[in-house]
N, CA and C atoms as an extended XYZ file, in Angstrom:
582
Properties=species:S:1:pos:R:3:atomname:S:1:resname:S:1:resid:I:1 pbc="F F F"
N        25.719      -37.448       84.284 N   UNK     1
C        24.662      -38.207       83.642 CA  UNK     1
C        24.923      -38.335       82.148 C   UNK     1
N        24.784      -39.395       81.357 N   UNK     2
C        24.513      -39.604       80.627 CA  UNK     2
C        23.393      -39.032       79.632 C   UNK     2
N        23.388      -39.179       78.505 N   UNK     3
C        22.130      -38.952       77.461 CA  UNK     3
C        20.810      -39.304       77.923 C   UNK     3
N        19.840      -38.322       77.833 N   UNK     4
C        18.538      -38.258       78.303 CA  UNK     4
C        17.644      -37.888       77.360 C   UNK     4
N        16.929      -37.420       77.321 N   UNK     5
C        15.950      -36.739       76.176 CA  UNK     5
C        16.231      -35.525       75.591 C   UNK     5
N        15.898      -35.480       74.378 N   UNK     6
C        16.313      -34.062       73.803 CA  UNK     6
C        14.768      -33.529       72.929 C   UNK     6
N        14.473      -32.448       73.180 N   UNK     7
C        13.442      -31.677       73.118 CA  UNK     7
C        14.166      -30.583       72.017 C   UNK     7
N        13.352      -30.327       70.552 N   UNK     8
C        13.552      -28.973       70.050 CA  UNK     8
C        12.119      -28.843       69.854 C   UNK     8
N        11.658      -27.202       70.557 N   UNK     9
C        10.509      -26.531       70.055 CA  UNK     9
C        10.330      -25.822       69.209 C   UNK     9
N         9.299      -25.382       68.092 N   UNK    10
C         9.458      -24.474       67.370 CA  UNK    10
C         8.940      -23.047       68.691 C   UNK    10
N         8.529      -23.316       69.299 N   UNK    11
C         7.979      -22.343       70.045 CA  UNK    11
C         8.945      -20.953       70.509 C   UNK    11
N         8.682      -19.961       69.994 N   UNK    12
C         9.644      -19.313       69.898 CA  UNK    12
C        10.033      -17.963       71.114 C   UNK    12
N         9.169      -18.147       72.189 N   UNK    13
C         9.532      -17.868       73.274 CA  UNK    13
C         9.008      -18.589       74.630 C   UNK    13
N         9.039      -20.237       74.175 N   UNK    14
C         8.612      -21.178       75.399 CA  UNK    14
C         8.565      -20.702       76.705 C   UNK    14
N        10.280      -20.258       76.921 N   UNK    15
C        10.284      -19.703       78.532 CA  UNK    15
C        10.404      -18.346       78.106 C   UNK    15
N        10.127      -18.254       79.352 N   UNK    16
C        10.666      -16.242       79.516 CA  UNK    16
C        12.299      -15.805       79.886 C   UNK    16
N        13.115      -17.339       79.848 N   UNK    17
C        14.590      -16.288       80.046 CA  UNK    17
C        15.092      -17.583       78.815 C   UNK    17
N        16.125      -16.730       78.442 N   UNK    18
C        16.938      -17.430       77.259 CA  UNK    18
C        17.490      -19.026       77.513 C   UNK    18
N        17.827      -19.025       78.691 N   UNK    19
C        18.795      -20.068       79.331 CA  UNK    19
C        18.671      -20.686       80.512 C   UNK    19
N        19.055      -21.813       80.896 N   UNK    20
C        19.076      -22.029       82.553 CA  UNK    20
C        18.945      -23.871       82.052 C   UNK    20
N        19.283      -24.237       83.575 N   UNK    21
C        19.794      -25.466       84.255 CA  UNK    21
C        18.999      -26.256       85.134 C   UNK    21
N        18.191      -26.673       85.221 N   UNK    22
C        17.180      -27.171       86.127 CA  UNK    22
C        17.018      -28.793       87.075 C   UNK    22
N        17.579      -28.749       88.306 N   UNK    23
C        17.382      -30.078       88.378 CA  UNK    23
C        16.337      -30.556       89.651 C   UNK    23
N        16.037      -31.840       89.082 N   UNK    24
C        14.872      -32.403       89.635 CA  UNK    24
C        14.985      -33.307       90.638 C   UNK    24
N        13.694      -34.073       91.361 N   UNK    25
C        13.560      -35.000       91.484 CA  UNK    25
C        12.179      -35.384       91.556 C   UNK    25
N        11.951      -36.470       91.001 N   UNK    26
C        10.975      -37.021       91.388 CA  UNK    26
C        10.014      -38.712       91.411 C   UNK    26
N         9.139      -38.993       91.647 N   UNK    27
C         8.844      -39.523       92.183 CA  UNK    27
C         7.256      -39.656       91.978 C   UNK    27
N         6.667      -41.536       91.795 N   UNK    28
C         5.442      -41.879       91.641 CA  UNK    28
C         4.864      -42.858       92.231 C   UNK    28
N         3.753      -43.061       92.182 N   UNK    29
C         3.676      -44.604       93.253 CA  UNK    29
C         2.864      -45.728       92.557 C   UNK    29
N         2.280      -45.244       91.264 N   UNK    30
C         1.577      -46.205       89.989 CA  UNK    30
C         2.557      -45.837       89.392 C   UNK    30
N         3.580      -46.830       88.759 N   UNK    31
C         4.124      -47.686       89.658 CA  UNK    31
C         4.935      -46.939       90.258 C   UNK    31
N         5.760      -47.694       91.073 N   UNK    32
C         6.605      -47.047       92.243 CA  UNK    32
C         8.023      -46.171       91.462 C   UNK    32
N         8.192      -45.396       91.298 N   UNK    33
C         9.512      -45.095       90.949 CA  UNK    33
C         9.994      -43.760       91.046 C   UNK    33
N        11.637      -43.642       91.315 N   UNK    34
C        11.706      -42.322       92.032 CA  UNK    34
C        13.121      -42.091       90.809 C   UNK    34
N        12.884      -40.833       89.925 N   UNK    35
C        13.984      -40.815       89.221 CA  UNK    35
C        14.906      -38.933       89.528 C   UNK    35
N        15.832      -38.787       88.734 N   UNK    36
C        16.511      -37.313       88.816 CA  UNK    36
C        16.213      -37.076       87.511 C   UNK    36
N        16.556      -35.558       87.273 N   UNK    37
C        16.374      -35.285       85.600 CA  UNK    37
C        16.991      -33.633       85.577 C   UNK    37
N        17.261      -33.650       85.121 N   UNK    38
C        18.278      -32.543       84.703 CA  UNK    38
C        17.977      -31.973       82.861 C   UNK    38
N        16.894      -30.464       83.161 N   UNK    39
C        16.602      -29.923       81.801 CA  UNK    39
C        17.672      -28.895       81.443 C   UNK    39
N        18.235      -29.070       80.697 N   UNK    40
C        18.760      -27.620       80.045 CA  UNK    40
C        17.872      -26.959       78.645 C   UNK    40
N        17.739      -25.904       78.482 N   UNK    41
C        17.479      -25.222       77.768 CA  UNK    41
C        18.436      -24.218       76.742 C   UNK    41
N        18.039      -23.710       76.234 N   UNK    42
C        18.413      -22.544       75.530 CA  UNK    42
C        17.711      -21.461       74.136 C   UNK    42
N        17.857      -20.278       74.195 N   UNK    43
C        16.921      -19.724       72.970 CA  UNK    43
C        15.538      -20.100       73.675 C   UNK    43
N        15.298      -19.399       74.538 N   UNK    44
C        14.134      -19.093       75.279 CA  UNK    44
C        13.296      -20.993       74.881 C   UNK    44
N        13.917      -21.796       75.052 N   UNK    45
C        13.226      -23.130       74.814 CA  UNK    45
C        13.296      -23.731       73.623 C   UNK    45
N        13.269      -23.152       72.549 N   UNK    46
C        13.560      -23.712       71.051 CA  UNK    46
C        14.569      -25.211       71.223 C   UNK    46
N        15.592      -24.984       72.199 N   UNK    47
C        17.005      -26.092       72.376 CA  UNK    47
C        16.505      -26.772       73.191 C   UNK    47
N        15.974      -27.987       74.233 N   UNK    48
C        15.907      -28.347       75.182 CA  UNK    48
C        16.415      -30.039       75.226 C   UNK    48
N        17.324      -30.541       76.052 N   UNK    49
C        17.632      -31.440       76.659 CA  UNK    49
C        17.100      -31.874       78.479 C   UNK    49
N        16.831      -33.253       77.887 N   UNK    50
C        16.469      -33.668       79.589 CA  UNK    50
C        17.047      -34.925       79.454 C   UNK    50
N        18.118      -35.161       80.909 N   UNK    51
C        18.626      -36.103       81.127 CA  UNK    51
C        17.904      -36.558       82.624 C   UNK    51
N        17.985      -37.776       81.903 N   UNK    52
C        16.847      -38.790       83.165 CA  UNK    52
C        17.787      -39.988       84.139 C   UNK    52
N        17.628      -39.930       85.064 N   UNK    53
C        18.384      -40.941       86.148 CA  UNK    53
C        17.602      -41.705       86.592 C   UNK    53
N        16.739      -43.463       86.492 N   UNK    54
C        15.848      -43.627       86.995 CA  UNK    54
C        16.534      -44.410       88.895 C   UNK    54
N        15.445      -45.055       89.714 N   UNK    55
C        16.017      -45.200       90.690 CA  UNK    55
C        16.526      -46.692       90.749 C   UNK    55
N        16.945      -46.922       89.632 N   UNK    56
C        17.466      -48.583       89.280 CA  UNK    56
C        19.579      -47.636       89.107 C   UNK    56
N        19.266      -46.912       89.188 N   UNK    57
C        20.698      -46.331       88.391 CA  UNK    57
C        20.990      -45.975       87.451 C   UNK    57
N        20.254      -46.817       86.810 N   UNK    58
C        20.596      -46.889       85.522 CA  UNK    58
C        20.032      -45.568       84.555 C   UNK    58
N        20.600      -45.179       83.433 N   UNK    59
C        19.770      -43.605       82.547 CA  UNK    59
C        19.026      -44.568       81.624 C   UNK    59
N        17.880      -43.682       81.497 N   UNK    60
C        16.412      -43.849       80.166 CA  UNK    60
C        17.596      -43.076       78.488 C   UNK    60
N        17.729      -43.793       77.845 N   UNK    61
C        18.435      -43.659       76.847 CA  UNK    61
C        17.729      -43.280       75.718 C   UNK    61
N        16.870      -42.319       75.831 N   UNK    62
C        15.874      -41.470       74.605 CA  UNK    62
C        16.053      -40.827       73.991 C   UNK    62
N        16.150      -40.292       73.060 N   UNK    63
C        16.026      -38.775       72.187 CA  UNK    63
C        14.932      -38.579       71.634 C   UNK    63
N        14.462      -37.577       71.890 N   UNK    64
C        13.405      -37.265       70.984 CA  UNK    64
C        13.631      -35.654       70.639 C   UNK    64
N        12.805      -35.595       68.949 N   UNK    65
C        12.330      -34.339       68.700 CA  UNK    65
C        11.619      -34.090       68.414 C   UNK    65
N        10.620      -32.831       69.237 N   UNK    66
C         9.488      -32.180       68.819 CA  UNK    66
C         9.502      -31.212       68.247 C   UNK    66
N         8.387      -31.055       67.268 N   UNK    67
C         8.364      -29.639       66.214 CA  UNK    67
C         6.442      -30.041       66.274 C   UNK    67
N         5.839      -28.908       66.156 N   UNK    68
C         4.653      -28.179       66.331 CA  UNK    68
C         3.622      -29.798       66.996 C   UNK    68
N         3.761      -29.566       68.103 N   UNK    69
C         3.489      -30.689       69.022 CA  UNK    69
C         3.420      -31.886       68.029 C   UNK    69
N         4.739      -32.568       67.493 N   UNK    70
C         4.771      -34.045       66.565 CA  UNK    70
C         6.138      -34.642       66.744 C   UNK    70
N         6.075      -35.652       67.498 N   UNK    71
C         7.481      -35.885       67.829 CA  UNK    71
C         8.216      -36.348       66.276 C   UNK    71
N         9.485      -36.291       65.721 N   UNK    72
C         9.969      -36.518       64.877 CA  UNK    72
C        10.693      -37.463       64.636 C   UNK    72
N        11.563      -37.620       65.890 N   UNK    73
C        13.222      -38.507       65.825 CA  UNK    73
C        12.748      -39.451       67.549 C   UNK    73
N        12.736      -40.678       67.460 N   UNK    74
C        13.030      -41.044       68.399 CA  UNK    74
C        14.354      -41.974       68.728 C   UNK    74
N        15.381      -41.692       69.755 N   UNK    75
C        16.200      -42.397       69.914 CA  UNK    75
C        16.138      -43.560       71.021 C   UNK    75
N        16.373      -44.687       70.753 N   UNK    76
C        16.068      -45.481       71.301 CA  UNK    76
C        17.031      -46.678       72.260 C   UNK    76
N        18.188      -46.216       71.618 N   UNK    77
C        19.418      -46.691       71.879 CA  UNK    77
C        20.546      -45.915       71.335 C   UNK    77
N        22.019      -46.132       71.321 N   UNK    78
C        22.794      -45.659       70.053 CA  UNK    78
C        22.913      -45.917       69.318 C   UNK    78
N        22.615      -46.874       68.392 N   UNK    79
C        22.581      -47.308       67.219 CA  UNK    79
C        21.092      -46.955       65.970 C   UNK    79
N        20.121      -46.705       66.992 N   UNK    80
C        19.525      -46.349       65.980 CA  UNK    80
C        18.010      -45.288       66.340 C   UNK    80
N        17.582      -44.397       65.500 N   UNK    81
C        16.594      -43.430       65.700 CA  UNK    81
C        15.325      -44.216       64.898 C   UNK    81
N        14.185      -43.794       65.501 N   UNK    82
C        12.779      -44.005       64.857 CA  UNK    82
C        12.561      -42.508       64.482 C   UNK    82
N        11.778      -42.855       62.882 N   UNK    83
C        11.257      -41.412       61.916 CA  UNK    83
C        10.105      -41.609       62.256 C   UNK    83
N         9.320      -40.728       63.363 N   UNK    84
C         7.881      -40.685       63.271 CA  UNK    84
C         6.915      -39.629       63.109 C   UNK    84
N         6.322      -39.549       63.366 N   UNK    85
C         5.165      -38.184       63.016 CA  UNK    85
C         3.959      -38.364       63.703 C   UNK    85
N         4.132      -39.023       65.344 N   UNK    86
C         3.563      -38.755       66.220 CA  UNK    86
C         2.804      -37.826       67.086 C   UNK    86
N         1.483      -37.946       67.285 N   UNK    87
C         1.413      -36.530       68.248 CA  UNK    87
C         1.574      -36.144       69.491 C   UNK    87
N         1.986      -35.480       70.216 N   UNK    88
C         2.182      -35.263       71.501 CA  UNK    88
C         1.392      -35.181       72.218 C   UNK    88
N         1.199      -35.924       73.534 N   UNK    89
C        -0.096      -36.090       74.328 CA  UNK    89
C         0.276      -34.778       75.762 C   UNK    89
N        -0.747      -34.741       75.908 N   UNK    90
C        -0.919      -33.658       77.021 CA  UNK    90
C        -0.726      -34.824       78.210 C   UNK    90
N        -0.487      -34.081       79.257 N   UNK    91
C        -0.114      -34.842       80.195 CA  UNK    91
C         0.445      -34.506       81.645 C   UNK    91
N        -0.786      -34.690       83.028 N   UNK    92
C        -0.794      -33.471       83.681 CA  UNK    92
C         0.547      -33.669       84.574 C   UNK    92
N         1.284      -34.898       84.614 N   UNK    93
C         2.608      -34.866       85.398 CA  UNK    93
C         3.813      -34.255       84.281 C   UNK    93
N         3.280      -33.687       82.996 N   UNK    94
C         4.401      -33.072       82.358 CA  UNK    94
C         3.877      -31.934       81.542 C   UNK    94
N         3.514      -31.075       82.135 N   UNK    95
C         2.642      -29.916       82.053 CA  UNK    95
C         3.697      -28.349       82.046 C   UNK    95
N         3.099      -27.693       81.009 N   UNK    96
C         3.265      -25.802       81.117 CA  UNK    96
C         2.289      -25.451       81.491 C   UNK    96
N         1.790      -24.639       82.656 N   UNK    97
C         0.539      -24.425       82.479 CA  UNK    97
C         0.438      -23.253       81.861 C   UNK    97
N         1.257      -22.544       81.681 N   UNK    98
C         1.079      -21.031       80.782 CA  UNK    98
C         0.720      -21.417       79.658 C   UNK    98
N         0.977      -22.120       79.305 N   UNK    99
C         0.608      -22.248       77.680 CA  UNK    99
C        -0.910      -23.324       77.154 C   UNK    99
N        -1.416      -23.531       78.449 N   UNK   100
C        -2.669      -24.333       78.169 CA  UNK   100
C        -3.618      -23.006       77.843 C   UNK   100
N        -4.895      -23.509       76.819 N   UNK   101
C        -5.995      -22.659       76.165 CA  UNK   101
C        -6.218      -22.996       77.704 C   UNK   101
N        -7.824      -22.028       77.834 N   UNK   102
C        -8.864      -21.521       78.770 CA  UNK   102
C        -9.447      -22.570       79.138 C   UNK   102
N       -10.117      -23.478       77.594 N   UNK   103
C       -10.546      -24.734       77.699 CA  UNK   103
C       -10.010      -25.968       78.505 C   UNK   103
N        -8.587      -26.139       77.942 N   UNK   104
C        -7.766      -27.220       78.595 CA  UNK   104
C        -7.681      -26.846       80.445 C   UNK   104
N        -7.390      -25.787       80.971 N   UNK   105
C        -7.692      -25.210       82.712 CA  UNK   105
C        -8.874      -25.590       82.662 C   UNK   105
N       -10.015      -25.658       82.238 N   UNK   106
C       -11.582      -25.482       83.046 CA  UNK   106
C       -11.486      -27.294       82.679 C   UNK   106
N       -10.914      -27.964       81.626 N   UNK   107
C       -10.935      -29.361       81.628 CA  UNK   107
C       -10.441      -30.008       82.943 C   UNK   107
N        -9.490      -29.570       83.211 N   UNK   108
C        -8.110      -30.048       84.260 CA  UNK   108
C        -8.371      -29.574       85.258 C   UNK   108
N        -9.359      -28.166       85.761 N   UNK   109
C        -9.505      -27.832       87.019 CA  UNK   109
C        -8.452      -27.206       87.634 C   UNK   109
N        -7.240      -26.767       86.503 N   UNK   110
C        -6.292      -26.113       86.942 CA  UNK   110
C        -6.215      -24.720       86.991 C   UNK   110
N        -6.321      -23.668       88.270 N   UNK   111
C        -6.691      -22.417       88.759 CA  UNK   111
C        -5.519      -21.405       89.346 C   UNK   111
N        -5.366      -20.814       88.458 N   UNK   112
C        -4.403      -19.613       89.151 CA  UNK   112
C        -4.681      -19.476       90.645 C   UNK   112
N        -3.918      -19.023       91.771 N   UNK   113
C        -4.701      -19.093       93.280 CA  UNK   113
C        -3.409      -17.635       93.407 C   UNK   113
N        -2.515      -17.453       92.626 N   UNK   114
C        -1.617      -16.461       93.441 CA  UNK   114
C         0.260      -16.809       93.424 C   UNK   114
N         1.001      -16.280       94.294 N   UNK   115
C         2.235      -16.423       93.862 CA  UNK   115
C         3.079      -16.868       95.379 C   UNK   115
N         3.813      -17.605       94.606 N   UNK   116
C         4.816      -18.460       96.084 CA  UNK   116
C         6.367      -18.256       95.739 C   UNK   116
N         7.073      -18.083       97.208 N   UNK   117
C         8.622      -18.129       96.771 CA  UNK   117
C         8.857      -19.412       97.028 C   UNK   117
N         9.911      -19.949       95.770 N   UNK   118
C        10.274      -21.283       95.486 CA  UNK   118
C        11.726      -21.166       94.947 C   UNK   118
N        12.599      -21.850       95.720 N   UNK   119
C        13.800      -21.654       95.119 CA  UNK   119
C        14.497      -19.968       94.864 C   UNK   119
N        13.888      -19.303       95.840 N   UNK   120
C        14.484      -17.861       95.515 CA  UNK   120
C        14.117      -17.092       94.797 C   UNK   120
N        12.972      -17.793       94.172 N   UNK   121
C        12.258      -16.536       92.612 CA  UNK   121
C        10.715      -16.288       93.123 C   UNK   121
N        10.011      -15.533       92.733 N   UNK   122
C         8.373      -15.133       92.649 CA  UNK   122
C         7.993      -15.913       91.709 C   UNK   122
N         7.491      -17.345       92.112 N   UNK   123
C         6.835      -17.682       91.036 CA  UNK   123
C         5.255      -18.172       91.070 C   UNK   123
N         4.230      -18.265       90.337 N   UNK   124
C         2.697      -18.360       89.979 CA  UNK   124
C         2.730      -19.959       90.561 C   UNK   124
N         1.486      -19.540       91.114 N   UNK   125
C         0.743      -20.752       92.066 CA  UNK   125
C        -0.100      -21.402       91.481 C   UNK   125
N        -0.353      -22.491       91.120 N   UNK   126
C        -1.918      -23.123       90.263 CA  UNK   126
C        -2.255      -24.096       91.322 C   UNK   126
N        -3.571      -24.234       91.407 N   UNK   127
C        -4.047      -25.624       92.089 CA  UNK   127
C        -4.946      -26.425       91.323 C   UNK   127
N        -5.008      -27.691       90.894 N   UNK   128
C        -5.483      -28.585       90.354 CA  UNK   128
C        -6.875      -29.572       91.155 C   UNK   128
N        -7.604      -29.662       90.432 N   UNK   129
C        -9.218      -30.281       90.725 CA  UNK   129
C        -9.927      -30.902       89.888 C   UNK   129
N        -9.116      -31.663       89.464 N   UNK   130
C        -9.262      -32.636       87.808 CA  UNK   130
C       -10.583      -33.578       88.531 C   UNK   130
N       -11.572      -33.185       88.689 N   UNK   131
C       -12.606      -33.907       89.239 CA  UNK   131
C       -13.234      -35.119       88.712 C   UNK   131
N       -13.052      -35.075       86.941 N   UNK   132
C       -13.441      -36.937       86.700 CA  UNK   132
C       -12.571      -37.858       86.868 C   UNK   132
N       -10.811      -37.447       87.161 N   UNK   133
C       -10.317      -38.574       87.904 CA  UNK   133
C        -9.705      -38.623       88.973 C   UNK   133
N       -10.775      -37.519       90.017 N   UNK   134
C       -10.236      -37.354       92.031 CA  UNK   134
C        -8.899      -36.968       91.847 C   UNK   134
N        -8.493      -36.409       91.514 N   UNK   135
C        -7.099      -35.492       91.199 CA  UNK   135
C        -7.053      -33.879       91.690 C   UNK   135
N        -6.587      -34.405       92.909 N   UNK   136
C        -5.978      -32.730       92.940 CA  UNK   136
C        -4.223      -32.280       92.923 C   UNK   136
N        -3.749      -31.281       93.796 N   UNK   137
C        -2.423      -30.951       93.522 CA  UNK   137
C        -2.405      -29.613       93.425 C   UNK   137
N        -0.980      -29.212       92.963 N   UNK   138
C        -0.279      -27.881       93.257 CA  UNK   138
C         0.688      -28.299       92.118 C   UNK   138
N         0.719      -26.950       91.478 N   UNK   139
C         2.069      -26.337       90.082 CA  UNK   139
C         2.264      -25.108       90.347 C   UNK   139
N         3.691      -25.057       90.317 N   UNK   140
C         4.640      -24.158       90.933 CA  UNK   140
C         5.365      -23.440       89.503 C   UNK   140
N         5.227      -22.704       88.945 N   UNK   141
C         5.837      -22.290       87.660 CA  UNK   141
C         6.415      -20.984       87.642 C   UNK   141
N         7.308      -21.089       87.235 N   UNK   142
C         8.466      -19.432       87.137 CA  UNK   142
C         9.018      -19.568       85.926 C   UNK   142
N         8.686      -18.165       85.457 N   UNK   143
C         8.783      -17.779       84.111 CA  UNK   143
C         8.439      -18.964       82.847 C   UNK   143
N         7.429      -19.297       82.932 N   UNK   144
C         6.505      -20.357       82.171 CA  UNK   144
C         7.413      -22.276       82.659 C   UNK   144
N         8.834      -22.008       83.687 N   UNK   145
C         8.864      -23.301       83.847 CA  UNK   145
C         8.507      -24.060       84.909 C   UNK   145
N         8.386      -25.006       84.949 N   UNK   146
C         7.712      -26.193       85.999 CA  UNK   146
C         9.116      -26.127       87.050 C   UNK   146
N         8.446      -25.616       88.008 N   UNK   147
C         9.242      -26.090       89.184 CA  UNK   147
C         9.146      -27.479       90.256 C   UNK   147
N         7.327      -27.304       90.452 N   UNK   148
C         6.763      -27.850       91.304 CA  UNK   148
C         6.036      -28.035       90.693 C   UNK   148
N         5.827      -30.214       91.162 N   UNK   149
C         4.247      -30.364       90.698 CA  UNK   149
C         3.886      -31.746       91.536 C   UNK   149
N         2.270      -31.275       92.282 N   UNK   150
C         2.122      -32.537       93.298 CA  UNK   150
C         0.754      -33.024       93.076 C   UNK   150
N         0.437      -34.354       92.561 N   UNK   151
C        -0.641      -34.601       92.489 CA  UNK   151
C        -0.951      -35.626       93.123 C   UNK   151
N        -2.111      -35.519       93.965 N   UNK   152
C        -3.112      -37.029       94.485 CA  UNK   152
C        -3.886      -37.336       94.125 C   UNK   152
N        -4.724      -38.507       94.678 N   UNK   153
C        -5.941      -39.426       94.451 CA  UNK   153
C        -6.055      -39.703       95.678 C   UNK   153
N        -7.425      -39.322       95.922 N   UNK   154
C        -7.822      -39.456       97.420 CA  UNK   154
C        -7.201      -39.219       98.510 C   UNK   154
N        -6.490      -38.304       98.150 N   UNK   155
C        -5.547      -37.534       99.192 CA  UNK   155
C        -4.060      -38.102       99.487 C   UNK   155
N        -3.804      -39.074       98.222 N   UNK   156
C        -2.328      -39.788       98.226 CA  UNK   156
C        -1.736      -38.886       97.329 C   UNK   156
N        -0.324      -38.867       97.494 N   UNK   157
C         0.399      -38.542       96.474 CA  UNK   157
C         0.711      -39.603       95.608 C   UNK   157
N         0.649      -39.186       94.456 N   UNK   158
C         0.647      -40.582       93.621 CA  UNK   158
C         1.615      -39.610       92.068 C   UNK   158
N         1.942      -38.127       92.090 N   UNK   159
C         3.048      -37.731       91.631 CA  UNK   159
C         3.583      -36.764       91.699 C   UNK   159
N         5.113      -36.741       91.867 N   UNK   160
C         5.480      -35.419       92.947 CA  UNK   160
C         7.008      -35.217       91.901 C   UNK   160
N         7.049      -34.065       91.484 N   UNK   161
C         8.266      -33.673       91.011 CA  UNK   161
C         8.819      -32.182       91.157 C   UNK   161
N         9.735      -32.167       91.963 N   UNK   162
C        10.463      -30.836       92.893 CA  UNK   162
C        11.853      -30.270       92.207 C   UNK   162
N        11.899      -29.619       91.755 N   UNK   163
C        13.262      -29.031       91.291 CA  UNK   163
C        13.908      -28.430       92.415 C   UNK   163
N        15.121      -28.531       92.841 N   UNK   164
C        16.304      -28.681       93.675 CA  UNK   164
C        17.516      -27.431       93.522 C   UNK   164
N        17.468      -27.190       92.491 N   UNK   165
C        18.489      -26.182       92.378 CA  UNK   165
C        18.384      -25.701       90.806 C   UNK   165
N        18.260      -24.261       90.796 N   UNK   166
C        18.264      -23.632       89.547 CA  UNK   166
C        19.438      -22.714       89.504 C   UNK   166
N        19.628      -22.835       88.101 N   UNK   167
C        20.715      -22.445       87.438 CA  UNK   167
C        20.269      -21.262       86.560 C   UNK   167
N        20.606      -20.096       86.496 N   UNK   168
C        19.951      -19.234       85.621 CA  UNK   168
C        21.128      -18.166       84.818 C   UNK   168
N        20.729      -18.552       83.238 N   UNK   169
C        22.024      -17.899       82.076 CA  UNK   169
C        22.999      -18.940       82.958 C   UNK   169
N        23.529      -20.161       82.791 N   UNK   170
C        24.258      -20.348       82.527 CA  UNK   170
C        25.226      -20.495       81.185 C   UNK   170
N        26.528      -21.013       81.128 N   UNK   171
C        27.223      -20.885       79.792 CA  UNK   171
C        26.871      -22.732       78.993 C   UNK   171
N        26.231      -22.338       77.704 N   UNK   172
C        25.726      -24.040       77.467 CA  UNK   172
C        26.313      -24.066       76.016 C   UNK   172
N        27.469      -25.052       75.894 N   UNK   173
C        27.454      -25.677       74.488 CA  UNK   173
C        26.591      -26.307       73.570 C   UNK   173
N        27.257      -25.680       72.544 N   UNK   174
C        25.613      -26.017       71.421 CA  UNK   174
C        25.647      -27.500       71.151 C   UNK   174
N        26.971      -27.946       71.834 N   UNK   175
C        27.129      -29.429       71.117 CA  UNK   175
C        26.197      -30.335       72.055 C   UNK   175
N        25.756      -29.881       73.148 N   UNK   176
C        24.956      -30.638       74.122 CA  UNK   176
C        23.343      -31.110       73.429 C   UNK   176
N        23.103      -30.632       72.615 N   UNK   177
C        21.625      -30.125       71.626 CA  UNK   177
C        22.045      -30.841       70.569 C   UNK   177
N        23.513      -31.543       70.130 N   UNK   178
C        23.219      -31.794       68.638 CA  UNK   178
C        22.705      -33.360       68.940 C   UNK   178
N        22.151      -33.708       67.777 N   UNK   179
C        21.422      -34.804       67.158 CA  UNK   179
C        22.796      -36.139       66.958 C   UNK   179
N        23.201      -37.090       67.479 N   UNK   180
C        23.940      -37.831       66.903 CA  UNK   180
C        24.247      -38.274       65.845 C   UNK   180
N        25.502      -38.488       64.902 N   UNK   181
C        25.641      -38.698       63.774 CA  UNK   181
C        25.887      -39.982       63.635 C   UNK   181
N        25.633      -41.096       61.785 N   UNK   182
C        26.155      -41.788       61.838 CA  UNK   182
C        25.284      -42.822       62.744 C   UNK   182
N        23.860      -42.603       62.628 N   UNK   183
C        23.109      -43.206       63.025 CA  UNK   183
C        21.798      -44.124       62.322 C   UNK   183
N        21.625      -45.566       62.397 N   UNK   184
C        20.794      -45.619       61.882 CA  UNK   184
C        18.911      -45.109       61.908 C   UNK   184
N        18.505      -44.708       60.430 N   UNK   185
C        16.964      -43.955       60.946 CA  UNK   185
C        15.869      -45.305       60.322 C   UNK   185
N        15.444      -45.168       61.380 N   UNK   186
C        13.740      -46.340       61.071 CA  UNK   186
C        12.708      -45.560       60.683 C   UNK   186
N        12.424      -45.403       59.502 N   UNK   187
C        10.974      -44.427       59.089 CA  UNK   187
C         9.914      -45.226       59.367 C   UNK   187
N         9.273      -44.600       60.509 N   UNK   188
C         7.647      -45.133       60.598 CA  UNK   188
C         6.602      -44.500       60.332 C   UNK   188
N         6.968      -43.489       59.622 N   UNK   189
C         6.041      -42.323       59.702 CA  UNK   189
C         4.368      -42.691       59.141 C   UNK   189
N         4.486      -43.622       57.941 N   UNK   190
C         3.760      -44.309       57.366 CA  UNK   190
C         2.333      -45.231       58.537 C   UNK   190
N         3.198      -45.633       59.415 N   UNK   191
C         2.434      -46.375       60.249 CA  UNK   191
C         1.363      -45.052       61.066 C   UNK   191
N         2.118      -43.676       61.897 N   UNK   192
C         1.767      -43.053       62.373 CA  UNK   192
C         0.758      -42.290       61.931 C   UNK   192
N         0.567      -42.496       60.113 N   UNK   193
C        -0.609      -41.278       59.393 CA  UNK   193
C        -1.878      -42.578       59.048 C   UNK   193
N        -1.907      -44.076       59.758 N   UNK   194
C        -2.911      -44.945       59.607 CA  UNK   194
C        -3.624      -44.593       60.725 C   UNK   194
């Protein structure tokens, strides 16, 4: 795969293991589309890359960077990055649930229920009951990452994303994380503080 998204957190122990390899699939039906995605990490999350495969073939050609939920750098192509100072939206098909306040669960209806084997590990069970928009579902999380996540509307699945094979401490070059050089930057930041 090609270039996908790139994620830096300040968060300084996002996951609970230093490293690992994660790949996906998934799949929506507003609108219809079924893509792959492949996260690497590193430094317990601080480093993160996600490369996206949609089901046209073709890769989503993004970069982005986040620092204290504000995206910074968006890449948009190779030739050139947007400077923004955006905020990051919550968003229950791209969810931690470890790291949501008390408030945000009793908003979302999202409930600890217990622990499931998934992929070979013990990992925490949540079930979802987002009741002002008929939303329920299941999140599957090991060591604060998203394994599993299935949500309906009226008993459809309408978004489903399954990780396939985990990779854990693998060996990851730092060059996979760097920022492209020799690029043009679009400052919008101006627009983003109106």
């Amino acid at each position: 795969m090609d270039e996908g998204l790139h994620y830096f957190s300040d968060l300084a122990t996002k996951y609970k293991i230093k490293c690992a390899v994660i790949h996906y699939y998934s799949s929506s039906s507003l609108p219809p589309i079924k893509k792959e995605a492949i996260l690497f990490f590193d430094e317990f999350g601080k480093k993160e890359l996600i490369k996206i495969k949609s089901n046209t073939g073709n890769f989503i050609q993004e970069q982005i960077i986040i620092k204290s939920g504000h995206i910074q750098y968006m890449m948009l192509d190779t030739t050139q990055v947007i400077k923004t100072n955006r905020k990051t939206k919550f968003s229950l098909d791209n969810i931690d649930v470890s790291l949501l306040n008390e408030a945000t669960r009793i908003k979302y209806g999202i409930q600890l229920v217990g622990e499931t084997d998934y992929l070979g590990q013990k990992c925490s069970r949540y079930v979802v009951d987002y009741k002002s928009q008929i939303l329920t579902g299941e999140i599957v999380e090991w060591n604060n990452i998203l394994l599993k996540i299935i949500l309906k509307k009226d008993g459809n699945i309408i978004e489903e994303t399954k990780a396939y094979k985990l990779e854990v401490k693998p060996q990851l070059s730092s060059s996979i994380f760097a920022v492209p050089e020799r690029i043009e930057i679009l400052d919008m930041t101006e627009l983003d503080n109106n």
